[in-house]
N, C-alpha and C positions, 0 to 999 in steps of 0.2 A: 433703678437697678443699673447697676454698671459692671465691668470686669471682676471689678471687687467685692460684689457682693449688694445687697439690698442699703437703701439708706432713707432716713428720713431729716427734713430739711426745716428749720424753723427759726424763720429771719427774727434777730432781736438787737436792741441799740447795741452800738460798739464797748457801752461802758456796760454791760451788761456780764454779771460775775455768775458762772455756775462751779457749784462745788461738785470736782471729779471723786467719784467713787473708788475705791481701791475695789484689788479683788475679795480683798477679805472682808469687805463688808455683805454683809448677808443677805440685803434687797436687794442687791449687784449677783450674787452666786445662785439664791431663789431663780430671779429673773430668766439666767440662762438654761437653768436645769430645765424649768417648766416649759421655755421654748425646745428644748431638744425631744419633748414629749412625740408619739406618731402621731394623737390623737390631736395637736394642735392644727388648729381649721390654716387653711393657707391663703396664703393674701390675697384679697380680694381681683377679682381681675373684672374686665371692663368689657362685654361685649355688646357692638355697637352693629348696628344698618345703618345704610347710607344711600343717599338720592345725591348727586352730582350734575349741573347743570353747568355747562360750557358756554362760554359766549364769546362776542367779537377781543374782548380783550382780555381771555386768558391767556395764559403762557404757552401753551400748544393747542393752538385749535384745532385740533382734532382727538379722534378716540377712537376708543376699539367698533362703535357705532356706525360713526362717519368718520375715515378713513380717511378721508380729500379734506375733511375740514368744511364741507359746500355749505352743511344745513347750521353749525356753528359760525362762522363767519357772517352768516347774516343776524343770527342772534344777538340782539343789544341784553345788554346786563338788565334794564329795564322787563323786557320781555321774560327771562331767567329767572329776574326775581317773581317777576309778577308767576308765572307757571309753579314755582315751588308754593307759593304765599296760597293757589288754590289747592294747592295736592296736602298742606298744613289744614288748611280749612275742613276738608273730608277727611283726613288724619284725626283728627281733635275731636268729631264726631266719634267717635271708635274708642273702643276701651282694650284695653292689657292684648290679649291673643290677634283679634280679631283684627285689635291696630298694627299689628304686627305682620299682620299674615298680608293685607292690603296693602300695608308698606313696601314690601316682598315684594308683590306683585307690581305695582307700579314702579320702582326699582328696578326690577327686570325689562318693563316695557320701557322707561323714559332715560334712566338714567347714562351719564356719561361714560361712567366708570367702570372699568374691567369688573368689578366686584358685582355689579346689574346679575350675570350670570349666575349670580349665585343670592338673589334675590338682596343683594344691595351688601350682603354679610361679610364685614371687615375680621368678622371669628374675633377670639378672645386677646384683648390686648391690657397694658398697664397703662398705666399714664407718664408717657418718658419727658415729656417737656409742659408742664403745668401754666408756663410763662405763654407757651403757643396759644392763636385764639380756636381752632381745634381744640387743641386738649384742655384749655382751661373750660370752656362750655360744654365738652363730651361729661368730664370727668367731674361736672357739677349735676349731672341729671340724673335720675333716681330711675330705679328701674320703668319701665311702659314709657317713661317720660320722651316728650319729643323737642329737639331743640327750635332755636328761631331760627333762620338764615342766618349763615357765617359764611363770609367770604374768604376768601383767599386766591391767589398767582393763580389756581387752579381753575376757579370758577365759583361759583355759589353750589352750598350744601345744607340738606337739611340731615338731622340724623334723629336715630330711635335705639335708646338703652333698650336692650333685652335682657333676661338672664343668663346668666354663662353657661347654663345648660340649656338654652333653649336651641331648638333647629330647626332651618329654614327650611 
């Protein structure tokens, strides 16, 4: 999605020929009639939870948690990971709601992240950078699905597709 409008992107060889539609052709004028419909469904959006784990060599060691930094700064990325990798373990026990709702909740108790307050919930988003390792493993998980550890400048993250109507 950009200024301009929605778009979709599909990398192919540079000698690669497609043949452009005119308007008059009729699976070109079809196409957009049927999009201009009310009752066409609307692009899928993405709504994600999230656990955030800080450690000695994120980017700001601190949070909305610990403030000074005290209890991140001692945290090695080891310890980080190993912490999310057990709260995965008890996650993965759990099916659809249930995983969701425990998710929430340890989210709110552990997590780094402003978002904790609100039981880890990032709300409904799209996928603006597919390239990113975020959005490339957010935007590959099927709904209840729980990703693996992704790091990033941030810290390590674990996250949980929900439905876009679900609420914490």
């Amino acid at each position: 999605k950009t200024e301009s409008g929605f778009h979709i992107f599909l990398r192919v060889p540079a000698d690669y020929g497609v043949p452009v539609p005119s308007e008059s052709d009729v699976a070109y004028q079809s196409f957009w009639r049927e999009c201009s419909r009310d009752d066409v469904p609307p692009i899928a959006q993405q709504r994600m939870l999230h656990i955030l784990a800080k450690h000695q060599g994120s980017a700001r060691q601190s949070s909305w948690r610990d403030p000074e930094g005290v209890d991140i700064c001692r945290r090695t990325d080891k310890a980080a990971t190993a912490g999310l990798g057990m709260l995965l373990e008890e996650l993965h026990s759990l099916n659809d709601e249930a995983r969701a709702q425990r998710f929430a909740e340890l989210a709110y108790a552990l997590s780094d992240c402003g978002s904790a307050r609100d039981g880890g919930d990032l709300g409904d988003s799209e996928v603006d950078d597919p390239d990113s390792e975020v959005e490339g493993t957010v935007s590959r998980l099927s709904v209840w699905s729980l990703s693996d550890i992704v790091k990033t400048e941030s810290g390590f993250h674990i996250f949980l597709r929900v439905p876009a109507d679900y609420g914490v």
